[in-house]
C-alpha positions, 0 to 999 in steps of 0.5 A: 500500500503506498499514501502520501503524506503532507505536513500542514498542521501536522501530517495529512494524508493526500490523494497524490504526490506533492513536492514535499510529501511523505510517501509512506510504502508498506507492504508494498505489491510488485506493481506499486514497486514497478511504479515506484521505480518508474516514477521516482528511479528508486532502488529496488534492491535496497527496498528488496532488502526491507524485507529481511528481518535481520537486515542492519542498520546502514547508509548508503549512496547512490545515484543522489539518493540517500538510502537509510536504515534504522530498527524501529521496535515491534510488538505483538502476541504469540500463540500462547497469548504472551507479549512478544518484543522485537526489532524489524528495518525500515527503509528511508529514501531521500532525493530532492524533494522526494521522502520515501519510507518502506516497512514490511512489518507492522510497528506502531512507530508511524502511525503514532508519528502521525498522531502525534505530530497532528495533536502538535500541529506540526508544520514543515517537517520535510527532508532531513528534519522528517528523517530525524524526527523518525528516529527520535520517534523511534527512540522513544518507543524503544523507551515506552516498550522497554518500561513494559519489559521493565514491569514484565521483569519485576512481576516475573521476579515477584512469581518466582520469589514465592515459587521457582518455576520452569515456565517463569524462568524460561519467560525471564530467559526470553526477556533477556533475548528481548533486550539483546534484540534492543540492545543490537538495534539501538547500537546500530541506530546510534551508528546511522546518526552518527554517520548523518551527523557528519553528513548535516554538517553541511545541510540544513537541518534542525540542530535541536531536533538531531540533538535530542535524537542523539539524547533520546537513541543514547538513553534508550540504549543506556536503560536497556543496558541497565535492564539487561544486566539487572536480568543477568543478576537475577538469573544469577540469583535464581541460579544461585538459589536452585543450586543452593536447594539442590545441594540441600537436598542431596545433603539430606538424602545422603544423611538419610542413606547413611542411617538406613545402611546401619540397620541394613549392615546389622540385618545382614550380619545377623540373617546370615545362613551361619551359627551365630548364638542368637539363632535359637535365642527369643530375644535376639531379634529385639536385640538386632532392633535395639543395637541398630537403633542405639547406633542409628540414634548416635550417627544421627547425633554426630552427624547433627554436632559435626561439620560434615554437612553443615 
């Protein structure tokens, strides 16, 4: 699908091109690439490369275009109904007049742009400040996704403080990969702005807007570094805590096996098929019981008083 966007009063949507305008690409169909292509000579193998999920952050050159990269992040819901974060490209063409995204997957970065640069009412975003108004745009739900992650950890932490669960635990571990996805997208955002930042030495461009842009990509990549590592400890932790009740646990099965091979040694000794003198004897068997009790009860009390298993 292909809309074109004007800025008046924050962005509007218009039935054709416009010098100017913002041409919003999103999924698009192989006849709308062949327009693009007749129209405005576009790339289509940088567009192509849209599509791939693993594509990276980058800028390139070519023919006057100005072909930029940037991860926005992506929410959605998994089959189990459990909120699942991730990055995904979009591509940003820039000639002349001509500004041009491409999204293959579905973020709520643009449209939230859009609305909000309506209830601004915005004027003249245009060119470069469009592109770094994108990328602040960008940073900012890096943050807003990054708190949910955030009351995500804390409510896992508190679940798994009242019982160590295998489904918790994996949920904390994919947290962590969440934040790894953040973590690699924003390093690779903050290497695009800077690359622009030397190419809008010389044009002109809002130096405040780029500015915050370098804020804004810093703090979200400083808060998910945060969050991750405070994740590592508490996996550390929990680690920590189930190795610690494992050890007690075997710490008393030993303790257990130890008492119960006593009457087991004195039972062996005393059923062998040998004369003993207690064969015969009516008390025999009571004695077997009392001597490996008595002896029981003093294994227990050393080992109790002892260092062994402290």
């Amino acid at each position: 699908m292909i809309s074109y966007w004007k800025c008046r009063e924050g962005f509007g949507e218009i039935n054709q091109w416009k010098s100017g305008c913002w041409t919003m690409v999103t999924n698009p169909t192989d006849e709308e690439l062949a327009m693009l292509k007749e129209r405005f000579d576009v790339p289509l193998y940088f567009i192509h490369d849209a599509e791939d999920t693993e594509e990276r952050p980058r800028v390139d050159h070519e023919d006057n275009w100005l072909l930029v990269f940037v991860r926005v992040p992506c929410k959605s819901i998994d089959e189990d109904g459990e909120t699942v974060f991730s990055t995904a490209p979009l591509a940003i063409l820039i000639r002349d007049d001509v500004f041009i995204t491409v999204s293959y997957f579905q973020n709520e970065v643009l449209d939230d742009f859009i609305l909000w640069s309506q209830r601004r009412r915005i004027n003249a975003v245009k060119g470069y400040d469009l592109l770094l108004s994108l990328m602040l745009s960008t940073s900012v739900w890096y943050l807003k996704y990054l708190k949910l992650i955030n009351a995500m950890m804390n409510a896992a932490e508190g679940r798994l403080e009242e019982k160590m669960d295998n489904d918790e635990l994996m949920r904390t571990m994919g947290l962590g990969k969440f934040l790894i996805y953040f973590i690699t997208s924003l390093k690779g955002n903050a290497t695009v702005l800077a690359r622009m930042k030397m190419r809008l030495r010389t044009l002109p461009h809002d130096h405040d807007l780029l500015e915050d842009v370098e804020i804004e990509t810093q703090q979200a990549l400083d808060t998910a570094s945060i969050y991750n590592d405070i994740l590592d400890r508490q996996q550390e932790a929990y680690s920590s805590v189930i190795a610690n009740n494992l050890n007690r646990i075997m710490k008393t099965l030993t303790v257990v096996t130890i008492l119960l091979m006593i009457p087991t040694v004195i039972a062996g000794y005393y059923g062998m098929n040998v004369p003993n003198g207690m064969e015969s004897w009516p008390w025999g068997f009571p004695l077997a019981l009392a001597i490996s009790a008595v002896l029981v009860a003093l294994c227990y009390a050393f080992i109790r008083h002892s260092k062994f298993f402290k």
